[in-house]
C-alpha positions in Angstrom: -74.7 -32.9 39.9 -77.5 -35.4 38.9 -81.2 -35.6 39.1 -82.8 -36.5 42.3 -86.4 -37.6 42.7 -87.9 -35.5 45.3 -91.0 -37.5 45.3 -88.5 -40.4 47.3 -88.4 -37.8 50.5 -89.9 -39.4 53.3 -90.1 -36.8 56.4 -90.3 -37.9 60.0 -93.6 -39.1 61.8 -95.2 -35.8 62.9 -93.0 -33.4 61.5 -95.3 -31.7 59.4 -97.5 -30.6 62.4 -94.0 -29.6 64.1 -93.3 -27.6 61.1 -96.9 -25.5 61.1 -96.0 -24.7 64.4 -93.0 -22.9 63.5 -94.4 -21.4 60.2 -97.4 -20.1 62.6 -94.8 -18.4 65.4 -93.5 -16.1 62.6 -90.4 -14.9 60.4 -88.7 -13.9 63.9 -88.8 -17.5 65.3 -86.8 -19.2 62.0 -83.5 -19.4 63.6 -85.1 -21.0 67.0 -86.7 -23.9 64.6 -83.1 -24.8 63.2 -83.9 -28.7 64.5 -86.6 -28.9 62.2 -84.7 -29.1 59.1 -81.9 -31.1 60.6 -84.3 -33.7 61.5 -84.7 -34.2 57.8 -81.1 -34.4 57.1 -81.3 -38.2 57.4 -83.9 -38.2 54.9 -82.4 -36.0 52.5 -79.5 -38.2 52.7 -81.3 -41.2 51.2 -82.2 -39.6 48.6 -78.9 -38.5 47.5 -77.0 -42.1 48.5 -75.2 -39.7 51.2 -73.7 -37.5 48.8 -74.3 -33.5 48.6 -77.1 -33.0 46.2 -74.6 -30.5 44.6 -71.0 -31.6 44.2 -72.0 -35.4 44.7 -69.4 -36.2 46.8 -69.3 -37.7 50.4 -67.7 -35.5 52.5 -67.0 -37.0 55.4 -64.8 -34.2 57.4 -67.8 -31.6 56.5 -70.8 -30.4 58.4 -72.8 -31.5 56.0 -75.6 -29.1 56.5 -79.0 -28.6 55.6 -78.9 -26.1 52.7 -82.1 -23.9 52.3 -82.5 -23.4 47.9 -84.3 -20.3 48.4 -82.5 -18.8 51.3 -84.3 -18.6 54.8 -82.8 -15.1 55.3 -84.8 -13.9 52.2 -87.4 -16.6 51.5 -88.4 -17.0 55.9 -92.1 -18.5 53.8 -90.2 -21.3 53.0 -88.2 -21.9 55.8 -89.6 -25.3 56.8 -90.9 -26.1 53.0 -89.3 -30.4 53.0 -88.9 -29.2 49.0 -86.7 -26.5 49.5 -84.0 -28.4 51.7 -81.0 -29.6 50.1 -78.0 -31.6 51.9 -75.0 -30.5 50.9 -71.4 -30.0 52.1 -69.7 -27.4 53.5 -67.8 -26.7 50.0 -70.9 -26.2 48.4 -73.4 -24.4 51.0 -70.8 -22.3 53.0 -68.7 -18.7 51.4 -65.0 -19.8 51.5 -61.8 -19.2 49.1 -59.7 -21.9 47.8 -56.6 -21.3 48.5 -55.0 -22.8 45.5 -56.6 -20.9 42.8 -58.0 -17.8 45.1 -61.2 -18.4 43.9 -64.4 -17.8 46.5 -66.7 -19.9 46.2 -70.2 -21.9 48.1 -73.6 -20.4 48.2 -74.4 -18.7 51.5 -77.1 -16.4 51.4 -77.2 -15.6 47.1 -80.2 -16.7 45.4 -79.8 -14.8 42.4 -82.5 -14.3 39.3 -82.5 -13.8 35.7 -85.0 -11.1 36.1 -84.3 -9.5 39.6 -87.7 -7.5 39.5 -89.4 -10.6 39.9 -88.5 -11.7 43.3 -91.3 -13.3 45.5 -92.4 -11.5 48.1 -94.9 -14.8 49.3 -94.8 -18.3 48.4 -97.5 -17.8 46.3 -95.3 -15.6 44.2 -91.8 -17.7 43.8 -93.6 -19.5 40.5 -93.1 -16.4 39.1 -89.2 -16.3 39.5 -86.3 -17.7 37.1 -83.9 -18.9 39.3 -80.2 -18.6 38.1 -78.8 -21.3 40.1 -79.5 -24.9 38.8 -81.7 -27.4 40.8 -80.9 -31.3 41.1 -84.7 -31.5 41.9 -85.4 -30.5 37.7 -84.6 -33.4 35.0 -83.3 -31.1 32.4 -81.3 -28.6 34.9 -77.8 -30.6 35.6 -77.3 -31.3 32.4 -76.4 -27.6 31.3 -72.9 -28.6 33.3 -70.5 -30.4 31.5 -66.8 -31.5 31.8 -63.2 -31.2 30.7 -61.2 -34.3 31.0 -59.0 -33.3 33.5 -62.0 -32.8 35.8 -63.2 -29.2 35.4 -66.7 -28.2 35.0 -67.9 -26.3 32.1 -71.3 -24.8 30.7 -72.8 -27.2 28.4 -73.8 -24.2 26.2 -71.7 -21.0 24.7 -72.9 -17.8 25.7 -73.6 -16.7 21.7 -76.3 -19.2 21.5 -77.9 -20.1 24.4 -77.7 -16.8 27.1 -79.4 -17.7 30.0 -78.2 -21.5 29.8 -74.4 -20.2 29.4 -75.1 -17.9 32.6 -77.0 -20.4 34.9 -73.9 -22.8 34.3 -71.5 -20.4 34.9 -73.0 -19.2 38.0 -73.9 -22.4 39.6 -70.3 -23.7 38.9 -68.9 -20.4 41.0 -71.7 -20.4 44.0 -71.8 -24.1 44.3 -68.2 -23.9 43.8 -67.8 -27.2 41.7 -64.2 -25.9 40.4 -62.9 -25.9 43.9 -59.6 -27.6 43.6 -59.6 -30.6 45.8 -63.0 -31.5 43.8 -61.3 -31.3 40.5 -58.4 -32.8 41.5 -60.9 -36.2 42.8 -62.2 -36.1 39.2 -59.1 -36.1 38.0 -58.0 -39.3 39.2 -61.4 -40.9 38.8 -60.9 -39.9 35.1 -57.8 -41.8 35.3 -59.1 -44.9 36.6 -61.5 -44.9 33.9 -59.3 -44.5 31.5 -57.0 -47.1 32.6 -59.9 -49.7 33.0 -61.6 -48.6 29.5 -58.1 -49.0 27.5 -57.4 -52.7 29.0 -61.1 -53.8 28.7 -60.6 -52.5 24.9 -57.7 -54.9 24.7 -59.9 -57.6 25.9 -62.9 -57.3 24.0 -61.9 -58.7 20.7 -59.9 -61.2 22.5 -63.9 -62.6 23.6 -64.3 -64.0 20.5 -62.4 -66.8 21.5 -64.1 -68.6 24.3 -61.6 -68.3 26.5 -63.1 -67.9 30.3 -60.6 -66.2 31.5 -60.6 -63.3 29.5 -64.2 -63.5 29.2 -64.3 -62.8 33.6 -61.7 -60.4 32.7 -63.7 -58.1 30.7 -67.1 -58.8 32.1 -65.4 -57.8 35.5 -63.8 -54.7 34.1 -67.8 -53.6 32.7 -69.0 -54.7 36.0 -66.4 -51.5 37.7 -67.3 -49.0 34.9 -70.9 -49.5 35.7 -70.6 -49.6 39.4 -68.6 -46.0 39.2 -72.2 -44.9 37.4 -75.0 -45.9 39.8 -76.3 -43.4 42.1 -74.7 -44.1 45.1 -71.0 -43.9 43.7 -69.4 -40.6 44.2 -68.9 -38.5 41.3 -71.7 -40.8 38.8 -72.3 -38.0 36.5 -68.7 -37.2 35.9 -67.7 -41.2 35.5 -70.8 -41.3 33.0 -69.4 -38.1 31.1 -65.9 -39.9 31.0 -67.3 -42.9 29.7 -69.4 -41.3 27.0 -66.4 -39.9 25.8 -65.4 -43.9 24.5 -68.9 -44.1 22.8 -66.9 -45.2 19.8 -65.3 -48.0 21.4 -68.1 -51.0 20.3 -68.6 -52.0 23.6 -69.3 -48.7 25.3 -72.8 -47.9 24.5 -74.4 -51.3 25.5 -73.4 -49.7 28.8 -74.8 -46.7 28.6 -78.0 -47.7 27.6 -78.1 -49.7 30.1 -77.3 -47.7 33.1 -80.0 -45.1 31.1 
């Protein structure tokens, strides 16, 4: 997961009077609006580079769906709220088990809290709530994921020290279901790529000195992949940056970092 800039979201010509509409026929007519919020998958997809705002991956056998945040079974107010869509995959957005390690995972219908008693009955009442499950939308919210090596997320933050961070990681990780298998096993060879290109450009760098052209393309080629696996439109960015910052001591490493900041 990485931050997205919600202000980017551009909805169609006219669908904001489309939407009124909907919100004005009532709770019982959600369902029977389902096009309006598929009409912004398109948009929601630019946004993201056409990967789910949640796993960051471009699943291109799934449904893809328009996810509501707050869902429309509980939250009908904010059925046709633009902010409150999310494009994600089916991995992420739908209840299923993974057969390889049992575990259920995908969002569905939970929205949980970290003080149930405070759940919005109105819009004008969801300000009030602490959601539990993180938002791509807030800058300081994917970060409280982190990584092992070998491609499995973790909280950022131990339960002794920091509660409600520990929890929101841990159930985010479970309901977007980021330790599904096939999804650690892709990180798991993109950590491999980046170790293999990170070790040879190490090999290369002090060989710069030299002036020789050839290894000079060599290595600036090699910093050119290890970027281009952390822009926003590569699958995975976050993870690829994570594995990278992991070679901060290498010399070379941080001028990259900073620059892809």
């Amino acid at each position: 997961m990485r931050v997205l800039n919600k202000d980017l979201l551009e909805l169609p010509e006219g669908w904001e009077e489309r939407a009124q509409a909907a919100r004005d026929a009532g709770p019982s007519e959600v369902n029977n609006n389902a096009s309006l919020w598929q009409e912004c998958k398109p948009c929601l997809k630019k946004i993201s580079y056409d990967k789910c705002f949640y796993c960051e991956v471009k699943q291109i056998r799934s449904d893809n769906a328009v996810d509501h945040f707050r869902p429309k079974k509980h939250y009908p107010w904010s059925a046709f709220d633009p902010l409150n869509f999310r494009f994600a995959c089916t991995y992420c957005n739908s209840r299923r088990k993974d057969i390889e390690n049992g575990r259920t995972g995908g969002k569905g219908d939970y929205f949980p809290l970290l003080i149930e008693d405070n759940r919005a009955t109105c819009c004008e009442e969801e300000c009030n709530e602490a959601p539990v499950l993180l938002d791509p939308y807030r800058s300081d919210e994917p970060s409280l994921i982190d990584f092992t090596d070998d491609g499995r997320p973790i909280p950022t933050f131990t339960s002794e020290q920091h509660a409600n961070r520990h929890r929101r990681a841990v159930e985010s990780i479970r309901l977007y279901h980021l330790d599904h298998q096939d999804l650690v096993d892709k990180r798991l060879i993109l950590a491999a790529e980046i170790t293999t290109i990170v070790e040879t450009t190490n090999r290369l760098f002090p060989k710069t000195e030299a002036g020789d052209p050839d290894v000079d393309s060599a290595f600036k080629e090699n910093v050119r992949l290890l970027g281009k696996m952390m822009l926003p439109n590569a699958e995975l960015s976050s993870f690829a940056r994570r594995m990278l910052d992991g070679y901060r001591h290498y010399v070379w490493v941080p001028g990259i970092l900073r620059t892809l900041s």
